[in-house]
N, C-alpha and C positions, 0 to 999 in steps of 0.2 A: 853376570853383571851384578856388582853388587847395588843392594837397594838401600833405598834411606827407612830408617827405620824411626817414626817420631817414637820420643821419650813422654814417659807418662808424667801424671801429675806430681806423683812423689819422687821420680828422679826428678822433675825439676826444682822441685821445692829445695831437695836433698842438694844439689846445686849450686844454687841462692846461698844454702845454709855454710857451705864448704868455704864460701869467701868471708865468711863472717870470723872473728878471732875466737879462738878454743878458748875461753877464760870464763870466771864466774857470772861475769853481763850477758853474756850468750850462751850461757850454759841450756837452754830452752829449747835451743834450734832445731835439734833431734828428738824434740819430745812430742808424741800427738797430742792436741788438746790444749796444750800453752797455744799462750796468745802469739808469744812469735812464730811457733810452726804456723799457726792459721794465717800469719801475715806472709809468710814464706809463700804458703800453699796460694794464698789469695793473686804473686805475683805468678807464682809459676804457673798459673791455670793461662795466664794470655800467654806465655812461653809456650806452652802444651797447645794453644787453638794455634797458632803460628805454626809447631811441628806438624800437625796436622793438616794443614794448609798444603805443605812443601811434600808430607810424604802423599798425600793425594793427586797434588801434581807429579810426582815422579813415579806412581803408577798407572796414573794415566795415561802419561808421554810415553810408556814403553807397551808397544802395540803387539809382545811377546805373552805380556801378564794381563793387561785392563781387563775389568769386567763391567768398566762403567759406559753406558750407553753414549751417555754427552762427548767423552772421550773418543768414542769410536766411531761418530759422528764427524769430530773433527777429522780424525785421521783421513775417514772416507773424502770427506771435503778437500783434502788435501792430496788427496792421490787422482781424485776425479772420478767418484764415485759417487751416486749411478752414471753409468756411461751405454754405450750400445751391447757390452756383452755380462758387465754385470748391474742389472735393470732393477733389482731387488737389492733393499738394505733393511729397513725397522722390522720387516715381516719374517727375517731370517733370525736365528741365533745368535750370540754374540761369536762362538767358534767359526759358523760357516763365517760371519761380517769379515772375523778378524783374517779368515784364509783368505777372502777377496784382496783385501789392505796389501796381504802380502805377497799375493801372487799379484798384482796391481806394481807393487815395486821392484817387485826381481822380474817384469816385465822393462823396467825403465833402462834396463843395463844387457838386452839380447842383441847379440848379434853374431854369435857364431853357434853354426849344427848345433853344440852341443846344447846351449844355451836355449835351444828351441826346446832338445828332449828332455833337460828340464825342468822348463818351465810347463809343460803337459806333465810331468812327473807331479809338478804341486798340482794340477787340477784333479789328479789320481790317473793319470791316461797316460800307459805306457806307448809308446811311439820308436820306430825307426825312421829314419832319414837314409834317402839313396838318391843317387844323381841320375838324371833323365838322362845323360848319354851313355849308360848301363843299358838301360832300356830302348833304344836309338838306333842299333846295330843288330845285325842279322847275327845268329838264331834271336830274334824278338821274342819278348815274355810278358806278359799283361804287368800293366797297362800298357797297349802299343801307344807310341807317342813318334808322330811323325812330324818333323821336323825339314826347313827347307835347307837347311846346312848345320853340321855337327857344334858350331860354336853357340847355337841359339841353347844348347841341353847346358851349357854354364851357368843359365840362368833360371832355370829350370829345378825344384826343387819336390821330390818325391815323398811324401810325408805317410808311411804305413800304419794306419790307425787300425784299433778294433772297430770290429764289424758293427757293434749293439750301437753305436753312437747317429750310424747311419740307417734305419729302417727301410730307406728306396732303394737298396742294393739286393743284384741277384747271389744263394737260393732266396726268393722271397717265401713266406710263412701265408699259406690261407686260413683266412679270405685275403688276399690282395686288395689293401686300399691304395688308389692311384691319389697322390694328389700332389703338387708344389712341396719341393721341398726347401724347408728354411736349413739355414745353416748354423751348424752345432757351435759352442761354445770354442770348439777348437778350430772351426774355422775361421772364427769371426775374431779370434783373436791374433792367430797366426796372419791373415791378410793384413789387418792394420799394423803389425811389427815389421812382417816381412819390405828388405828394401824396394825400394821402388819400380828397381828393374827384374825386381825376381818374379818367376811365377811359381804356385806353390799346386801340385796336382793330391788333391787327399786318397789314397788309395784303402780304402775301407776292406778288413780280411779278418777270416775267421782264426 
């Protein structure tokens, strides 16, 4: 993408100067220190805060480069951030902010397998996807998944995660702490995308 780059004071001055006629009356305009470079320079300084206006908006609005906070405020605002699975924004960096923003929008356009692996690819989580009527039929292979007729596993969606995201999965490591488990970032974002009729089983492996 190309960027807008403002111009400084002396190309604008330089500018101004270029529409003037090359003759002995404006012989001055390329000179520093005459009075008409300084009236040159005097117009091109509100030329110069203007380009800087527009180049600040145009690195702002592009949510690939910003480094300005205000900017990335807006963006989050605009994507619906904070929400239930990204709950932090001013206490993070602007890089982790800006990977929310954008795993936030390449979330707006999921809707097929691959689109799910992904969109776990931007959180760093590698993932397979397999169909529950894999799993459904004799020889059975963990997860068994029993079902009261084969067309129920279409809706059915097998999500193979690493293990480290899940800590209540068996081998468990001691001391074994029992307690609720809350659901990880990848679940909580996969339920709210996934369609309506789908079920989504997270199968955590080493």
């Amino acid at each position: 993408m190309t960027g807008f780059l403002a111009h400084s004071l002396e190309e604008n001055a330089s500018t101004l100067a270029a529409y003037l006629p090359n003759d002995k009356l404006f012989a001055a305009k390329n000179l520093d220190g005459t009075n008409l470079r300084k009236l040159l320079k005097g117009l091109g300084g509100e030329l110069t805060r203007v380009d800087q206006i527009f180049q600040s908006v145009w690195d702002g609005t592009n949510i690939l480069e910003t480094t300005d906070p205000n900017y990335m405020a807006a963006w989050e605002g605009a994507v619906g951030i904070p929400n239930t699975y990204f709950t932090e924004t001013t206490s993070l960096t602007i890089e982790e902010r800006r990977q929310q923003v954008l795993i936030q929008l390449r979330s707006l356009g999921v809707l097929t397998e691959q689109d799910f692996i992904d969109l776990a690819a931007l959180l760093g989580i590698t993932i397979t996807i397999e169909h529950a009527i894999d799993y459904a039929t004799f020889p059975m292979i963990f997860p068994i998944i029993l079902l009261d007729r084969a067309s129920q596993a279409r809706f059915i969606m097998i999500v193979n995660a690493p293990a480290s995201l899940n800590p209540f999965i068996f081998p468990m490591t001691f001391p074994i702490t029992f307690s609720s488990t809350e659901s990880n970032i990848l679940e909580t974002l996969f339920n709210i995308l996934k369609p309506a009729n789908t079920q989504i089983i997270f199968n955590y492996i080493s």
